[in-house]
RODOKE-275317 format. One record per residue (C-alpha): z, y, x; residue number from 1; residue in one letter. Coordinates in steps of 0.5 Angstrom, whole numbers, plus 500, padded with zeros to 3 digits. Example, Ala and Ser with C-alpha at 12.3 -4.5 7.8 and 13.67 -1.06 7.14 Angstrom:
<<516; 491; 525>; 1; "A">
<<514; 498; 527>; 2; "S">
***
This chain:
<<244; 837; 140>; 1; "X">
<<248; 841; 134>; 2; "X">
<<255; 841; 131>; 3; "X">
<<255; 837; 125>; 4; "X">
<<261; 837; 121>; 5; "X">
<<262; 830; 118>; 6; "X">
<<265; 827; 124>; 7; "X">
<<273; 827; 124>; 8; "X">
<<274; 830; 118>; 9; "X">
<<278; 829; 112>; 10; "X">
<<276; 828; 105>; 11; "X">
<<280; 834; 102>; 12; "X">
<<276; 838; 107>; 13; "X">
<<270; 834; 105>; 14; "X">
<<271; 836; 098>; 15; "X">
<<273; 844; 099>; 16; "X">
<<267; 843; 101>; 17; "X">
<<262; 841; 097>; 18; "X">
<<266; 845; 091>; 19; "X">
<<265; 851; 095>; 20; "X">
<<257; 850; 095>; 21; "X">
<<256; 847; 089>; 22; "X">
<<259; 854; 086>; 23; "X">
<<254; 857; 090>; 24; "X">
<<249; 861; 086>; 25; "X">
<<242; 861; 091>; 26; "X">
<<237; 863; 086>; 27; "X">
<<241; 869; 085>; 28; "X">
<<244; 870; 092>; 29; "X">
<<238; 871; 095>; 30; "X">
<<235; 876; 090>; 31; "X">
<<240; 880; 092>; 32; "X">
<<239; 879; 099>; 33; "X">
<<232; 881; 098>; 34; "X">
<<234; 887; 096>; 35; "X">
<<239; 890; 100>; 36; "X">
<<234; 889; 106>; 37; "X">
<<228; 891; 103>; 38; "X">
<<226; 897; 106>; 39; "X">
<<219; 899; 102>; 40; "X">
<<220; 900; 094>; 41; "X">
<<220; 893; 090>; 42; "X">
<<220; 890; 083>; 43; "X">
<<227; 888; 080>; 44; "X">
<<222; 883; 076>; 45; "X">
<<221; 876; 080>; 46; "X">
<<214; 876; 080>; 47; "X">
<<208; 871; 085>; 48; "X">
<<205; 876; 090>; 49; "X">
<<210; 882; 092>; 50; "X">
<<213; 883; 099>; 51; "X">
<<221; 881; 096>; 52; "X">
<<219; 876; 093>; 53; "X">
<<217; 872; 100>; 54; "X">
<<224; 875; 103>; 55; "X">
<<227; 872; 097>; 56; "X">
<<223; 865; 099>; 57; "X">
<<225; 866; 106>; 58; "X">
<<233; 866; 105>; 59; "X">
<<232; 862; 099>; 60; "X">
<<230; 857; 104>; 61; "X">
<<235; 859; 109>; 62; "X">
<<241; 858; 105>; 63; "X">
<<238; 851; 102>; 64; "X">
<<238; 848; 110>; 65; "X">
<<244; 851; 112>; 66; "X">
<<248; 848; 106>; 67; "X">
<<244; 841; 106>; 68; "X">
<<246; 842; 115>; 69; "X">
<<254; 842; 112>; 70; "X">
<<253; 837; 106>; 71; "X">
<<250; 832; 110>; 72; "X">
<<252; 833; 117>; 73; "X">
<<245; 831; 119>; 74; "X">
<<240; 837; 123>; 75; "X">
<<235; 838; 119>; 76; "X">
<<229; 834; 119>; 77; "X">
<<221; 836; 120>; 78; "X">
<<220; 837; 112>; 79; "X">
<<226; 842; 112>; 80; "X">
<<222; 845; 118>; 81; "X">
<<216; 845; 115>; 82; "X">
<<219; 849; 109>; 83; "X">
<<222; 854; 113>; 84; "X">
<<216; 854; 118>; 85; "X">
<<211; 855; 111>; 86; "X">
<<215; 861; 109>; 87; "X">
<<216; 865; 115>; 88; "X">
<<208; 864; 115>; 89; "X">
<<208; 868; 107>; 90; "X">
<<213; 873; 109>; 91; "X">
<<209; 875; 115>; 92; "X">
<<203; 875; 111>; 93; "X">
<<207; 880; 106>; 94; "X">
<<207; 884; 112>; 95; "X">
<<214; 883; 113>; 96; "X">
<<216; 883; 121>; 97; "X">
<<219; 878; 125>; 98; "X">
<<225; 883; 125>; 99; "X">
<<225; 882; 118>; 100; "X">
<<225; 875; 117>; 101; "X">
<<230; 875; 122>; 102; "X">
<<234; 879; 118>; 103; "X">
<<232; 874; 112>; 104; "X">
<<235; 868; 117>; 105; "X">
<<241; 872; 119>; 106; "X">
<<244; 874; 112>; 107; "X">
<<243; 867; 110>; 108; "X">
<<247; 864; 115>; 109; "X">
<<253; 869; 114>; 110; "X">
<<253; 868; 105>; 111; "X">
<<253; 860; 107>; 112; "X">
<<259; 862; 112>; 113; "X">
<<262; 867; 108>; 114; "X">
<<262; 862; 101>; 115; "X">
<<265; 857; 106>; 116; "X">
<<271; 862; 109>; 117; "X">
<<273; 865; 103>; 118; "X">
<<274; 859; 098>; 119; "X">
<<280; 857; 103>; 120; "X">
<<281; 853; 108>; 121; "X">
<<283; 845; 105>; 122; "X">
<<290; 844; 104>; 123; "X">
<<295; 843; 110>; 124; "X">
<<289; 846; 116>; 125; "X">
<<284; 849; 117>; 126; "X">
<<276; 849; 117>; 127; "X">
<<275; 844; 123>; 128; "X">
<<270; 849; 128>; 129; "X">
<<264; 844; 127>; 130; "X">
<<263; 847; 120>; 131; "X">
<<263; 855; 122>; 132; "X">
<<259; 853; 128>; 133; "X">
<<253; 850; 123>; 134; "X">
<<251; 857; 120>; 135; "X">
<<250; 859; 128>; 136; "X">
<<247; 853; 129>; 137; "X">
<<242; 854; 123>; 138; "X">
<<240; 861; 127>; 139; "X">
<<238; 857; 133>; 140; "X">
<<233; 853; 129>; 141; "X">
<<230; 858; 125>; 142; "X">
<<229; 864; 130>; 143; "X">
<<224; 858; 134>; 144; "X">
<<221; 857; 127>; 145; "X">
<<220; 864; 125>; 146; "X">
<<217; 866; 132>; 147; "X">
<<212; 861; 132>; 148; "X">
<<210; 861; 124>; 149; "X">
<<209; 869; 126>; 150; "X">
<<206; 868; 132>; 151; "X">
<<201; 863; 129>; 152; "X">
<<200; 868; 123>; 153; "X">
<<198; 873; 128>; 154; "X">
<<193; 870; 130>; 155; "X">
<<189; 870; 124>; 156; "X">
<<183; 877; 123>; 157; "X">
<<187; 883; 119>; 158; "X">
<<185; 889; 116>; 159; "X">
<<184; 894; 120>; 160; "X">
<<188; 900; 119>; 161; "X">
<<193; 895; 114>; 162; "X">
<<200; 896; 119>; 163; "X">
<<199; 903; 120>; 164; "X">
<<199; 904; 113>; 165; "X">
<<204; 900; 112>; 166; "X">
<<209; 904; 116>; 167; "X">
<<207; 911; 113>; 168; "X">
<<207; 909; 107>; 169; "X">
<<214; 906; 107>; 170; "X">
<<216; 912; 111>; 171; "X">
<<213; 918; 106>; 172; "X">
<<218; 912; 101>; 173; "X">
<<224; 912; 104>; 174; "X">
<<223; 920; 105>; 175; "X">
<<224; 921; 113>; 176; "X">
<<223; 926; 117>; 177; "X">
<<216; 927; 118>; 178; "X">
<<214; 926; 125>; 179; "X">
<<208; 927; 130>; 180; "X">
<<207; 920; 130>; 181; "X">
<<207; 919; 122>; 182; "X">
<<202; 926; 123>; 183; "X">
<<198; 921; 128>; 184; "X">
<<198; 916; 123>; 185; "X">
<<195; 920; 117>; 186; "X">
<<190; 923; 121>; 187; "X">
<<187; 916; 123>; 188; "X">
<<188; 914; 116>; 189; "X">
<<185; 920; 113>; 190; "X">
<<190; 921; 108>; 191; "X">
<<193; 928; 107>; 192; "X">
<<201; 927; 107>; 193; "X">
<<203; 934; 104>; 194; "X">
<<201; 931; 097>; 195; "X">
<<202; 931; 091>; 196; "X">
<<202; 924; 091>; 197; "X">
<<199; 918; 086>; 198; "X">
<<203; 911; 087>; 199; "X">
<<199; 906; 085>; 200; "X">
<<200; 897; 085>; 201; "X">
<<195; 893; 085>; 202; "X">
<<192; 885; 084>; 203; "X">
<<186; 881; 083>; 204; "X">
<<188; 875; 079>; 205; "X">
<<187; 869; 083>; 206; "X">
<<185; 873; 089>; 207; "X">
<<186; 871; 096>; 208; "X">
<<191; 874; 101>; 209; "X">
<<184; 876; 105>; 210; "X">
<<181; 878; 099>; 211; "X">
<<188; 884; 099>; 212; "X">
<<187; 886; 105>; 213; "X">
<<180; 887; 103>; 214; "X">
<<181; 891; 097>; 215; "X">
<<186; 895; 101>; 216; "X">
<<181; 896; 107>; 217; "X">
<<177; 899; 101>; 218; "X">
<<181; 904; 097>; 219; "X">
<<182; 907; 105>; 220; "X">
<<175; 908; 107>; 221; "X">
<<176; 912; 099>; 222; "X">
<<181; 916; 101>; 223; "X">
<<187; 913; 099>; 224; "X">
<<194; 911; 103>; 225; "X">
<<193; 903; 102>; 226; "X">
<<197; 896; 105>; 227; "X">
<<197; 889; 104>; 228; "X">
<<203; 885; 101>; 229; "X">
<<201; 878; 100>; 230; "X">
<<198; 878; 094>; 231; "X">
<<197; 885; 092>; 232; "X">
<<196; 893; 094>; 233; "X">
<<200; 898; 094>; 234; "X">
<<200; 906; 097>; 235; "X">
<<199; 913; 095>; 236; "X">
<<193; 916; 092>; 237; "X">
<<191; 924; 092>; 238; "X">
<<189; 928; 086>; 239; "X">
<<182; 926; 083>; 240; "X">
<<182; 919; 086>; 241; "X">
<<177; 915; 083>; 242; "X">
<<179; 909; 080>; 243; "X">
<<172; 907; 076>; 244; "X">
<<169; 902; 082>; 245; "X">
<<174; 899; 083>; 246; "X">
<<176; 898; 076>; 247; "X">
<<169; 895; 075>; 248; "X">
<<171; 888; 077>; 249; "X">
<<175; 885; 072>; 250; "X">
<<180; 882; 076>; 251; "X">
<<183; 888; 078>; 252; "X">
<<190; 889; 075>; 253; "X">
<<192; 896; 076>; 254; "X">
<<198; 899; 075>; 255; "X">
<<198; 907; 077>; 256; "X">
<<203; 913; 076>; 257; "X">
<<201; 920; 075>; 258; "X">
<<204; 925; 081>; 259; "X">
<<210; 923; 084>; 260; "X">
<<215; 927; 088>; 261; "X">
<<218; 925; 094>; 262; "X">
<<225; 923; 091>; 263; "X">
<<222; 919; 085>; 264; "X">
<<217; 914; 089>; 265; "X">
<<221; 909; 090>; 266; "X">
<<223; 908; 083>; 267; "X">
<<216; 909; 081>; 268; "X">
<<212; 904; 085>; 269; "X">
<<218; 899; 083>; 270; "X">
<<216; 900; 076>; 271; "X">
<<208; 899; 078>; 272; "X">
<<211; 892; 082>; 273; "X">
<<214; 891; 075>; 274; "X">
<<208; 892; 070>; 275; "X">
<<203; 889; 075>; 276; "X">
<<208; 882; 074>; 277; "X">
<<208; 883; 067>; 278; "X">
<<200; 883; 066>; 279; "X">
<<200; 878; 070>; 280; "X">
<<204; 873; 065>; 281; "X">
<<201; 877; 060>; 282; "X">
<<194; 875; 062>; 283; "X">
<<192; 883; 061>; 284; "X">
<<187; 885; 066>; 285; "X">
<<184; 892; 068>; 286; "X">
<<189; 898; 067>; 287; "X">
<<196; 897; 066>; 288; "X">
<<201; 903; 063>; 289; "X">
<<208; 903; 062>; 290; "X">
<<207; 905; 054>; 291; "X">
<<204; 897; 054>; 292; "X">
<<211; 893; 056>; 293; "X">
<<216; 899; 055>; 294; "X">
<<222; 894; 053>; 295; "X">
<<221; 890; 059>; 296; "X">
<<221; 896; 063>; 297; "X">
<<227; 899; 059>; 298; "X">
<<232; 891; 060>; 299; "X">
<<229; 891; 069>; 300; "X">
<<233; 898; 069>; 301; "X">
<<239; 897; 067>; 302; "X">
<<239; 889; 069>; 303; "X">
<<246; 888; 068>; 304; "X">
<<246; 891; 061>; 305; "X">
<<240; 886; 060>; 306; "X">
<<244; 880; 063>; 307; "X">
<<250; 882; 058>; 308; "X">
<<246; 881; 052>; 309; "X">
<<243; 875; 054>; 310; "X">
<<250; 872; 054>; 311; "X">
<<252; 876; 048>; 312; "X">
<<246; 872; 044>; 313; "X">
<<245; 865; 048>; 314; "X">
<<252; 864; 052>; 315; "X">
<<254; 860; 046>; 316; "X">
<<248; 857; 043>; 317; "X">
<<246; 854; 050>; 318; "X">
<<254; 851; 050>; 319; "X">
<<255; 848; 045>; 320; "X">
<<247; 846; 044>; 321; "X">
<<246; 844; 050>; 322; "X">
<<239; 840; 047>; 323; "X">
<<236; 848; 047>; 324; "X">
<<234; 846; 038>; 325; "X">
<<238; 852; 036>; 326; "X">
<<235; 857; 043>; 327; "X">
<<228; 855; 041>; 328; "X">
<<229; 857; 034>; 329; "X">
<<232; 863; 035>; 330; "X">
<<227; 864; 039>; 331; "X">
<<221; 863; 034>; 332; "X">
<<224; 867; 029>; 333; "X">
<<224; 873; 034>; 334; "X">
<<217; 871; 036>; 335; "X">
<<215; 871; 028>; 336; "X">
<<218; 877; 026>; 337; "X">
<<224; 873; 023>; 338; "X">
<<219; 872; 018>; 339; "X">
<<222; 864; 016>; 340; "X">
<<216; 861; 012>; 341; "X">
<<212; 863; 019>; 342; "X">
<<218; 860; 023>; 343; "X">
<<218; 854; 019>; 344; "X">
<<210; 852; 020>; 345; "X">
<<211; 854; 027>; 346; "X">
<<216; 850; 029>; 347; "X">
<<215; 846; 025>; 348; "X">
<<221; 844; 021>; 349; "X">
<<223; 844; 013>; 350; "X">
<<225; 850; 011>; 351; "X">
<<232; 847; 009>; 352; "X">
<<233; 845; 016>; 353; "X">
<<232; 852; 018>; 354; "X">
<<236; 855; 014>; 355; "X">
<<241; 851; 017>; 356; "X">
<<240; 853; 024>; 357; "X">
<<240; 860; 023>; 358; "X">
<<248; 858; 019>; 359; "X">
<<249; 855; 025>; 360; "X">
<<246; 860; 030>; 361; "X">
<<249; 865; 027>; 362; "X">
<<257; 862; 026>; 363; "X">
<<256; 861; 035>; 364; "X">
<<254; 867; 036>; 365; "X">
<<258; 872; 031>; 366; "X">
<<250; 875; 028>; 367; "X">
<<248; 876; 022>; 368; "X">
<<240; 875; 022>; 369; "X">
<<239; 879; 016>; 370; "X">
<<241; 886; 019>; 371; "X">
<<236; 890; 023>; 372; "X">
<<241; 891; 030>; 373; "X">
<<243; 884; 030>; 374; "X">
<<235; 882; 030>; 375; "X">
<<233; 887; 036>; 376; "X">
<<240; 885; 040>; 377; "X">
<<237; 878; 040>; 378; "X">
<<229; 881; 041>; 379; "X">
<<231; 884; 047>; 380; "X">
<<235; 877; 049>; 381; "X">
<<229; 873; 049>; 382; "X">
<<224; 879; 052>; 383; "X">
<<228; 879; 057>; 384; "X">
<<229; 871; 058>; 385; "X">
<<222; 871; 058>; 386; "X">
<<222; 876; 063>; 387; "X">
<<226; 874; 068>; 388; "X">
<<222; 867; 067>; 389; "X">
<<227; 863; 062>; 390; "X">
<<226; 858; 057>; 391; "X">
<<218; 857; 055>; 392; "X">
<<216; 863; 051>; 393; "X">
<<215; 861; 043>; 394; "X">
<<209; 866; 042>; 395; "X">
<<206; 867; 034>; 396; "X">
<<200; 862; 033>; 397; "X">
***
């Protein structure tokens, strides 16, 4: 029915090929992806239950089906289908539209053909046309998947007032022009759009995607500009709003910013998403503030600045350590305040064997583990590993 690559073509294509998507970084793609097409504010911080988390999984899916499509030369079979079906049913749960999961397919078409192109044509030719027409072959399939995941999602009950809140509160976020419509939405929904404005993230540990729409329903009927996003809430409140009932139940994880102009509240509510990931990870329930994962927030800020020190310290311990000994010890030094009778017991290891890792660390990576900058340089290395979902913590007992 599709083109597939393998019949006719020769190894030199064959190989160019698969060097060129072994180089290709999902993962990461992916979460840029995500971000160039979120339209609504979101957490730099990867995190279960945030709406560019399921656009991430969408196109994380898309380039896995479309490189495995090029690898093998076979359609995709039913599991792959399945996978991508399963993940346009999150995405339209996250209340993203079908015109965005389109998008979502759509980019994951072109990185995978763009990764092809740009590694260059094998030696003494060109890519045979059956390995450009695969990506649009790709679309084919997916456009028929996401139509049907969505159209089977919205058969399902919803929140009532849940999609026009959704779209004023990504308006009011992207500081378009008022309109007659957005004033129709307001007046619906109760919610004073002059402002000022309070944004707010919101999750229930363990709650269900009805269990969210519920709780969004809730802080409507109570005067706030609320929407669903899969497995949290988010929107505006206005001045004295009262949090209390809510925060009643032990579940909630709360992160609330105080008034907010206009330009500043794609920021803010991009930071709420992050705090709420990091209690998440932490365990903390209830009202969550800034001033509790500062350093965190501080690293997602300035990602590539984090990313950098994270090569700084663990670049060459990963390298030339590849059993990991030397990370983990690093990171429990960190996690006992480099305390090394601590570390020792926690490890465990005698105290002459960590002596003689803490050489060894030090020798890679050109620290000195006894001065105060170099200590918090690798700190902030293993809190943003942790982050970012990295090696298992190494917490104090």
């Amino acid at each position: 029915m599709y083109a597939t690559p393998r019949a006719g073509v020769g190894p030199a294509a064959a190989g160019r090929l698969q060097r060129a998507l072994h180089d290709l970084d999902g993962e990461a793609l992916a979460r840029r992806l995500a971000r160039d097409l979120s339209d609504t504010p979101a957490g730099r911080i990867p995190g279960h239950g945030s709406r560019s988390g399921a656009m991430e999984y969408l196109i994380r899916r898309g380039l896995e089906l479309v490189r495995n499509w090029l690898l093998t030369g076979a359609e995709p079979g039913s599991d792959a289908l399945s996978d991508l079906y399963e993940a346009a049913r999150e995405a339209a749960r996250h209340d993203l539209t079908v015109e965005d999961a389109i998008r979502a397919c759509c980019a994951a078409a072109r990185a995978v053909r763009s990764s092809v192109t740009q590694a260059g044509p094998p030696e003494g030719g060109t890519w045979p046309p059956p390995y450009l027409e695969v990506p649009w072959a790709f679309l084919d399939v997916a456009l028929t998947t996401v139509a049907r995941a969505f159209a089977d999602q919205r058969d399902l009950p919803s929140a009532d007032g849940d999609s026009r809140a959704a779209t004023l509160f990504a308006r009011v976020c992207a500081q378009t022009a008022t309109t007659i419509e957005d004033l129709d939405r307001a007046e619906r929904l109760g919610f004073d759009l002059v402002g000022p404005h309070y944004p707010f993230v919101a999750a229930i540990d363990g709650g269900s995607a009805a269990a969210h729409a519920g709780l969004a329903a809730r802080l409507r009927s109570a005067g706030a500009l609320a929407c669903t996003q899969g497995h949290r809430v988010a929107g505006l409140t206005g001045p004295g709003f009262d949090w209390a009932r809510f925060l009643a139940d032990r579940a909630l994880v709360l992160a609330a910013e105080s008034a907010t102009g206009a330009a500043g509240l794609t920021e803010a509510v991009g930071n709420l998403h992050d705090l709420v990931t990091l209690a998440g990870r932490a365990g903390r329930r209830g009202r969550i503030r800034a001033d509790d994962f500062l350093t965190e927030l501080m690293l997602a800020n300035s990602p590539s600045l984090a990313e950098e020190i994270v090569r700084r310290v663990f670049g060459r311990l990963d390298a030339e350590d590849t059993s990991g000994t030397l990370s983990q010890t690093l990171r429990c030094l960190v996690a006992h305040g480099f305390n090394r009778t601590a570390a020792a017991a926690a490890l465990p290891a005698h105290r002459n064997t960590l002596l003689y890792r803490i050489n060894r660390i030090e020798k890679l990576t050109g620290l000195d583990l006894d001065r105060h900058a170099h200590r918090e340089l690798a700190r902030l290395a293993v809190v943003w590993r942790d982050t970012t979902g990295g090696d298992t913590p190494a917490r104090p007992e």
